[in-house]
C-alpha positions in Angstrom: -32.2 -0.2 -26.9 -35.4 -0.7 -24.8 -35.9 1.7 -22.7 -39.2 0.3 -20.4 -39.7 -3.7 -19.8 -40.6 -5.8 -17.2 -38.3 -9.4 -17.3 -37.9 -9.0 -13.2 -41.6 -8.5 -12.6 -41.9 -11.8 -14.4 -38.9 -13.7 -12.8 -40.0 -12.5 -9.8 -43.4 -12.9 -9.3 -44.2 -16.4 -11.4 -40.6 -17.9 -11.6 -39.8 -17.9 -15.3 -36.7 -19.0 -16.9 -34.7 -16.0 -18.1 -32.0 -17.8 -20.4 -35.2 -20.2 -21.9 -37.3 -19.1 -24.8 -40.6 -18.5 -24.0 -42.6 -18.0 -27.7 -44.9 -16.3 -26.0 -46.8 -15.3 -28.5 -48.8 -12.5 -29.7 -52.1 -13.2 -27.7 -52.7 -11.0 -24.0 -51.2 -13.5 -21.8 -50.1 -12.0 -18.2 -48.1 -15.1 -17.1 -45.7 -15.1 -20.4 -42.1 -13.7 -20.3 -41.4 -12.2 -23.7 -38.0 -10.3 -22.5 -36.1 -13.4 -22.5 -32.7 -13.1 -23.1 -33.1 -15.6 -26.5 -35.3 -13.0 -28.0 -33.5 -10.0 -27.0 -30.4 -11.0 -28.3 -32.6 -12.4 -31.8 -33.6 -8.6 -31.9 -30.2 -7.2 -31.5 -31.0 -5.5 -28.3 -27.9 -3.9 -27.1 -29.3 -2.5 -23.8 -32.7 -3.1 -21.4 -33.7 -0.6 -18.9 -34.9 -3.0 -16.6 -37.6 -1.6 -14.6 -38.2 -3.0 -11.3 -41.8 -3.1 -9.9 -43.8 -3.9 -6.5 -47.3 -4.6 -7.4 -48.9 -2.0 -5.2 -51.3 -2.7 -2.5 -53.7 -0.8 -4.0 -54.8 -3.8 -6.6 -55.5 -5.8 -3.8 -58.4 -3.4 -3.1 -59.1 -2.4 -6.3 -59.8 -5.8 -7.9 -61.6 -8.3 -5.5 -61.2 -11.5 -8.0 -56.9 -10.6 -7.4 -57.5 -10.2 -3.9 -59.0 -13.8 -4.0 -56.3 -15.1 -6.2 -53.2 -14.0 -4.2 -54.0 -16.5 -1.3 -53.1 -18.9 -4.2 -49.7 -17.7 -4.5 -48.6 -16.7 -0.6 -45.5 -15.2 -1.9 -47.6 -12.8 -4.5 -49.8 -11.6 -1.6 -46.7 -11.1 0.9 -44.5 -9.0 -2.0 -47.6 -6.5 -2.4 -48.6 -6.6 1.4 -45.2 -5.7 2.7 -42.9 -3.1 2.2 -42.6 -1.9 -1.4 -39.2 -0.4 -0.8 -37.7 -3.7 0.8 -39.8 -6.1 -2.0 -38.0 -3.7 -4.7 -34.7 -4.0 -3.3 -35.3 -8.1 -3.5 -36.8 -8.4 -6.8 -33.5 -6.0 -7.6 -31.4 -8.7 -5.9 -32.9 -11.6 -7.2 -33.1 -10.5 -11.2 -28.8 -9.8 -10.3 -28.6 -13.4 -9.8 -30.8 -14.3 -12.8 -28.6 -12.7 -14.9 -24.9 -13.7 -13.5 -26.1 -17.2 -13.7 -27.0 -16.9 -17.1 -25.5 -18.5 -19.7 -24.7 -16.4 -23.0 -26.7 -17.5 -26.3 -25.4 -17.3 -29.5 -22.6 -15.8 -27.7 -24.1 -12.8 -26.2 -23.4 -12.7 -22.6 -25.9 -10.7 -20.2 -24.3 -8.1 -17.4 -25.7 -5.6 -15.0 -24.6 -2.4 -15.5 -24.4 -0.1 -12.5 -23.3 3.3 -13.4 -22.3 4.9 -17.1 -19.1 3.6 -16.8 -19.9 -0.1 -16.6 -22.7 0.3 -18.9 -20.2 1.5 -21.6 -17.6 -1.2 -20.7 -20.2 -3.6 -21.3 -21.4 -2.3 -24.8 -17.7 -2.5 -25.9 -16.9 -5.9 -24.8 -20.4 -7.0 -26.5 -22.1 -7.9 -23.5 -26.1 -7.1 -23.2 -26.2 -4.5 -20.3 -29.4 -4.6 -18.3 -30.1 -1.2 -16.2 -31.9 -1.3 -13.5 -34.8 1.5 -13.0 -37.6 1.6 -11.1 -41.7 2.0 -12.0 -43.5 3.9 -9.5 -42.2 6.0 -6.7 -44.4 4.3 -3.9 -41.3 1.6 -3.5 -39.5 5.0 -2.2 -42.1 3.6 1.0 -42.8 7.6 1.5 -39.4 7.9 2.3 -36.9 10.5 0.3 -33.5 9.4 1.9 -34.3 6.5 -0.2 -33.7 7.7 -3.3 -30.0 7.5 -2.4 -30.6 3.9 -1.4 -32.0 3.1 -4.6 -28.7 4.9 -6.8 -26.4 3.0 -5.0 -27.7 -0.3 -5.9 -27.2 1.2 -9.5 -30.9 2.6 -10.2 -30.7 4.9 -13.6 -34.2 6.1 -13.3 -37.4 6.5 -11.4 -40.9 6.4 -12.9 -42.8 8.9 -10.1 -46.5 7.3 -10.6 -47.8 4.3 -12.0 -51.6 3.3 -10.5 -52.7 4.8 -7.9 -51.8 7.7 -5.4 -48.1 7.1 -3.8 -48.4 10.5 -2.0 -45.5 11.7 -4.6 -47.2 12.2 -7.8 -50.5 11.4 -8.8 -51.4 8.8 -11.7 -53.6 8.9 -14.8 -55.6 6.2 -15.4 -52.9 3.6 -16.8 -55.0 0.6 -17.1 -56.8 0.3 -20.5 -60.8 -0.8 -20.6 -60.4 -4.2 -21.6 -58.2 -4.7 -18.7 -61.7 -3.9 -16.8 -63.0 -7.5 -16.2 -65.6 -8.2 -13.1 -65.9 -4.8 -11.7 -61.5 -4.6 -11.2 -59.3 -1.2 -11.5 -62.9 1.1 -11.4 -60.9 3.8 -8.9 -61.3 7.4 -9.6 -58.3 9.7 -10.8 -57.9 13.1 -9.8 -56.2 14.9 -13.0 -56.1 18.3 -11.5 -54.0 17.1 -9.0 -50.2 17.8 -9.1 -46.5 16.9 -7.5 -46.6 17.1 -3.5 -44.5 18.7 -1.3 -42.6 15.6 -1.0 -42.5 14.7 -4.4 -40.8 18.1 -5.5 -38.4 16.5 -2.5 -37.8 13.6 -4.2 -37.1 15.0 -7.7 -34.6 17.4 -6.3 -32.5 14.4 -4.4 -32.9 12.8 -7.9 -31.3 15.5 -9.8 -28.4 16.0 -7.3 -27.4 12.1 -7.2 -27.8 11.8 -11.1 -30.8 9.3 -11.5 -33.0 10.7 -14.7 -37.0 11.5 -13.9 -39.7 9.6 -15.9 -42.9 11.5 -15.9 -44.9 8.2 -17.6 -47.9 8.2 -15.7 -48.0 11.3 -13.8 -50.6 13.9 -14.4 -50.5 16.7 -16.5 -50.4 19.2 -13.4 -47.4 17.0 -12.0 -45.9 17.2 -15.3 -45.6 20.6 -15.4 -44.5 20.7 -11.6 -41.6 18.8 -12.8 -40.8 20.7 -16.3 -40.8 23.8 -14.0 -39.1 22.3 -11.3 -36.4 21.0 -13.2 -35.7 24.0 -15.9 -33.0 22.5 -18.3 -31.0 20.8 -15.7 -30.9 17.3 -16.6 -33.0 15.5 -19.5 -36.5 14.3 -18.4 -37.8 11.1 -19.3 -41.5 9.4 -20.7 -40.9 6.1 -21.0 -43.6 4.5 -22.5 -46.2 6.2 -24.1 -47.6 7.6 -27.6 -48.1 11.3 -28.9 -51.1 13.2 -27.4 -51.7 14.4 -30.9 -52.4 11.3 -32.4 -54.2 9.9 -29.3 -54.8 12.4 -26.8 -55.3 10.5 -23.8 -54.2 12.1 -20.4 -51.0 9.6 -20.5 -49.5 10.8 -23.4 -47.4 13.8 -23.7 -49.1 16.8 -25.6 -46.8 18.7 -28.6 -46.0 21.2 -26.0 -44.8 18.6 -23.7 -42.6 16.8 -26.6 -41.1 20.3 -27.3 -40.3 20.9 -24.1 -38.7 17.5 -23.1 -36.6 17.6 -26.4 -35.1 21.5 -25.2 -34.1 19.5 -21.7 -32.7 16.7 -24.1 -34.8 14.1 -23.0 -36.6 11.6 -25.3 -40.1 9.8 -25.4 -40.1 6.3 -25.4 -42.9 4.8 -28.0 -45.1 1.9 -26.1 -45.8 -1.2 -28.1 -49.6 -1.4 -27.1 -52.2 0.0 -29.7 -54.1 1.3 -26.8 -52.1 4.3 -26.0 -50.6 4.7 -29.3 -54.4 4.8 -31.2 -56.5 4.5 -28.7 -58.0 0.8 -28.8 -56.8 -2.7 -28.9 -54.0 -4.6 -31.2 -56.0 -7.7 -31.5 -57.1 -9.2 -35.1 -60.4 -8.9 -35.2 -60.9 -7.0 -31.8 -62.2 -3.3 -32.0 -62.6 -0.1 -29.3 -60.4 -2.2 -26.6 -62.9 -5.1 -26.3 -63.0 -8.9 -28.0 -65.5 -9.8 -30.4 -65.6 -6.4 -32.3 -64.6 -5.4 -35.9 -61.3 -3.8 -36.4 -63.4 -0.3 -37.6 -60.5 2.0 -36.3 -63.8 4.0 -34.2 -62.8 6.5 -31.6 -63.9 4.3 -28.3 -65.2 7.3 -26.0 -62.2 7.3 -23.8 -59.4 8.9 -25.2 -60.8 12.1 -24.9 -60.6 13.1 -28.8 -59.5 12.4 -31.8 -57.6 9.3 -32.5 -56.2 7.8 -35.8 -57.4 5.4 -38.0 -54.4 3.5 -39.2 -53.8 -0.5 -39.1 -52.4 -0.2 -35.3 -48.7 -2.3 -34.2 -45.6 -1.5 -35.8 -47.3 1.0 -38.4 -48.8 3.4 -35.5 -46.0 2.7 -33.4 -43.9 4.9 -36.7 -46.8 7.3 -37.3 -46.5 7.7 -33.7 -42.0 8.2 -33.6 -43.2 10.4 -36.7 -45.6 12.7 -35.3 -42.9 13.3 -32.0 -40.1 13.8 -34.6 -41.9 16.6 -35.9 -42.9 17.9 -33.1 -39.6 17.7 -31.0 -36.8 16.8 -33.6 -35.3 13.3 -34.2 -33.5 13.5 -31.0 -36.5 13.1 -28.8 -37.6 9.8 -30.1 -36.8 6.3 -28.6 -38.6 3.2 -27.7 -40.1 1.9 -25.0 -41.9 -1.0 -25.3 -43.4 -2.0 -22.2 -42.7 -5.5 -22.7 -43.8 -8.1 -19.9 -45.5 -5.2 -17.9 -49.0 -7.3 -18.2 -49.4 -5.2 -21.6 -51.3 -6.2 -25.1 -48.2 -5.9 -27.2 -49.1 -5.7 -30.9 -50.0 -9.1 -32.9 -46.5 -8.1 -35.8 -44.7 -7.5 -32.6 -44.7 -9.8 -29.7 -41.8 -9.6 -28.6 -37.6 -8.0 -28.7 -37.5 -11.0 -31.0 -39.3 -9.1 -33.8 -38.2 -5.5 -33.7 -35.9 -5.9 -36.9 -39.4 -5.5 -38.3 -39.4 -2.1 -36.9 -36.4 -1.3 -38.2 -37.3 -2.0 -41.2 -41.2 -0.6 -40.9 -39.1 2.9 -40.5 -36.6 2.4 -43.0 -39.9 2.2 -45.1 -41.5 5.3 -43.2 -38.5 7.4 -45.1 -37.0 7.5 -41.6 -33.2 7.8 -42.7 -30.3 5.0 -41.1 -29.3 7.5 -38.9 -32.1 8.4 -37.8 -33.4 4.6 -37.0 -30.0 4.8 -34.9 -30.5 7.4 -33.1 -34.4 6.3 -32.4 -33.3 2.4 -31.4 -30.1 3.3 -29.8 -28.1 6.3 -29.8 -31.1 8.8 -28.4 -31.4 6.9 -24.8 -27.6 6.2 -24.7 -27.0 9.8 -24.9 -30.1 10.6 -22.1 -28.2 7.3 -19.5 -24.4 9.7 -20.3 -26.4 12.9 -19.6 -28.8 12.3 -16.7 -27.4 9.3 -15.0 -24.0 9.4 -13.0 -22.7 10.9 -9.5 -23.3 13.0 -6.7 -24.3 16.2 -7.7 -24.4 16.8 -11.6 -24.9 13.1 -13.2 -22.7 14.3 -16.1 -19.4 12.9 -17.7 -17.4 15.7 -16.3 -13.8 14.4 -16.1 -13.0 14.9 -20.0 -9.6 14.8 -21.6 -8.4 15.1 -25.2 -7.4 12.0 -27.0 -6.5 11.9 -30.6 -8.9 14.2 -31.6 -11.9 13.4 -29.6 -13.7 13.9 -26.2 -13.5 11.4 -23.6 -14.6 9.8 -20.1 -11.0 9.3 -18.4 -12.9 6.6 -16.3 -13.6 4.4 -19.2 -11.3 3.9 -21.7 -13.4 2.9 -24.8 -16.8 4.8 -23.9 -19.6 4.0 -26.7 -21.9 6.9 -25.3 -20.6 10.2 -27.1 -20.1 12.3 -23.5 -20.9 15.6 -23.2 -18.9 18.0 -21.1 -20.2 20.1 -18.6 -17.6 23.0 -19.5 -15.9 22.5 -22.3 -12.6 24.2 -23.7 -12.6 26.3 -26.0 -13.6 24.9 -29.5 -13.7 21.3 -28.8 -14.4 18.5 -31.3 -18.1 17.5 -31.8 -17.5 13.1 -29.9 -18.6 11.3 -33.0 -20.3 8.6 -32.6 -18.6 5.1 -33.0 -18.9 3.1 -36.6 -20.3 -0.3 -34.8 -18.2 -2.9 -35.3 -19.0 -5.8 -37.6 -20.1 -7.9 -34.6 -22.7 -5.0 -33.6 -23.6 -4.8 -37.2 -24.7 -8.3 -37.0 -26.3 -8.0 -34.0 -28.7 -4.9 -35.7 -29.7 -5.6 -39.3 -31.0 -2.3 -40.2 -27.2 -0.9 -40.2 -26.1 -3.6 -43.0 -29.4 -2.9 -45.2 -28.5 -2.2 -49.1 
């Protein structure tokens, strides 16, 4: 399970072919899709989180050369220019259609699931559910009551910053040097600043509809608003980052951070970009996050510290699910790739296509089977059952006793283990389903000798 990429922005914005492969390779190239369904269903991908993004205007002013280029692609210019809530509703209706009109491959079918209920329907019937969430809390168009808007249409989750300002929570700089061509992306952050007014609004609405808080992003202050804000109420989120103590960049969560989204039950999604997870580029033969250098593993200036000096891609992306294991337990780790969100994937990961090799990279890494299940799936399914749901709680609350074991009375065969709100006395720990020999197939690091 992935729980951060981009196949709508894609779709969306240049037109790309969902249900085609793409190859796109491991070279930085913004106009690929590498979330096609033909390589997620290669690499056994079970569930996408989806996330759903409006360019925001402030690009426009931030990078003249884009600027220039988006009266070369009217409907690029009028999607960023117009209102962010109303262009995120549209990409959200559009990637719907993608995806019902979608053919299955190598008979996987693709489905949207809308709520906990549908998602687990579609993991038993061996669908590939895709859950929507959104990146970046200025498609809320300053507007709370939108929130509510947003979890009808069958929104899981809600990244509160992304680039610039939104007036909700403010953003770290999330845009790595050698994205830095011809002056672009040069606008000041404020990392003292924290969570507005409004924002503490919005994550309150968020917590009584049931729609899980990704703090990927945000500030430290705003952070810390939310951990403070939120208590142990409902599991936070980061989506897509690395470990502050291997790379202790401002968008990466300190150990203190880890430990205190793995006691809320929330999990840390590990990027696939050597940037954030080391602190300079993936490129052979690229060094410090700009071409034509020697791979020399040299702190770059801008990560604020120390840094490792491994071999970067799949190998840091373990040292990196390592060092958050230790710090927060097992249960705190998933993934996050980042895929298709104009990223620099790594070159022994390009795209879903590939991640058996990470299976088997933490296999290696003395990371047991169960744990590489609980990191690549069973983790994030149990944050979705947890955080994501109705009015009021976002819990699986309407339990019942069946042969031994705890269960949703909504859905019948529920693969995400619930967890009751208040259970009776002594009940059975839900175990978590033996995947089925079609599942097994579909995930080859559960039939390894």
């Amino acid at each position: 399970m992935d729980i951060h990429a981009h196949p709508s922005l894609k779709t969306s914005l240049f037109g790309l072919r969902w249900d085609e492969p793409h190859h796109a390779g491991s070279a930085f190239n913004p106009l690929s899709l590498r979330c096609d369904l033909p390589a997620l269903v290669a690499g056994g991908v079970e569930v996408l989180c989806s996330a759903v993004h409006v360019p925001e205007h402030g690009l426009l002013e931030d990078c003249a050369p884009l600027r220039l280029g988006t009266y070369l692609v009217p409907h690029v210019r009028h999607l960023i220019e117009g209102d962010p809530f109303r262009g995120a509703m549209r990409i959200l209706d559009d990637f719907e259609r993608v995806v019902a009109s979608t053919r299955p491959v190598a008979g996987v079918a693709a489905a949207v699931a809308h709520s906990p209920t549908e998602l687990a329907a579609h993991i038993a019937g061996g669908r590939l559910a895709i859950v929507h969430t959104l990146e970046g809390a200025h498609q809320l168009a300053g507007d709370a009551d939108n929130v509510a808007r947003f979890h009808a249409r069958g929104v899981a989750m809600l990244t509160l910053a992304h680039f610039y300002p939104n007036g909700i929570a403010p953003p770290v700089d999330g845009i790595p040097p050698a994205q830095k061509h011809l002056g672009c992306f040069r606008s000041p952050k404020d990392l003292t600043a924290s969570l507005t007014p409004l924002g503490e609004a919005v994550v309150e609405e968020m917590l009584h509809l049931g729609m899980l808080v990704d703090l990927t992003h945000c500030t430290p202050p705003a952070r810390q608003a939310v951990f403070d804000l939120v208590g142990t109420r409902t599991p936070l989120v980061m989506s897509h980052v690395g470990a502050g103590s291997l790379n202790p960049n401002p968008m990466n969560p300190r150990p203190e951070e880890v430990r205190r989204i793995a006691e809320g039950g929330g999990v840390v999604g590990v990027i696939g970009m050597d940037y954030w997870l080391e602190g300079r580029s993936g490129r052979r033969g690229r060094s410090n996050g700009r071409e034509g250098g020697k791979r020399d593993g040299r702190d770059n200036g801008r990560t604020g510290g120390r840094h490792t000096t491994g071999t970067g891609g799949i190998e840091a992306m373990v040292r990196t699910m390592r060092a958050l294991a230790d710090e927060g337990g097992i249960g705190v780790v998933a993934l996050g790739t980042d895929f298709d969100g104009f990223t620099d994937p790594p070159d022994d990961l390009p795209d879903p296509a590939h991640l058996p090799r990470l299976a088997e990279a933490l296999l290696d890494g003395h990371f047991s089977e169960s744990d590489v299940e609980q990191i690549l799936r069973g983790n994030a399914l149990r944050v979705l059952a947890e955080g994501w749901g109705g009015p009021g709680k976002g819990r699986w609350e309407t339990m019942r006793e069946d042969e031994g074991r705890w269960t949703d009375q909504r859905a019948p065969s529920p693969l995400i283990a619930p967890v009751p709100t208040e259970p009776p006395p002594s009940p059975p720990n839900p175990p978590t389903p033996a995947p089925s020999s079609e599942a097994a197939g579909r995930h080859p690091w559960r039939t390894r000798p």
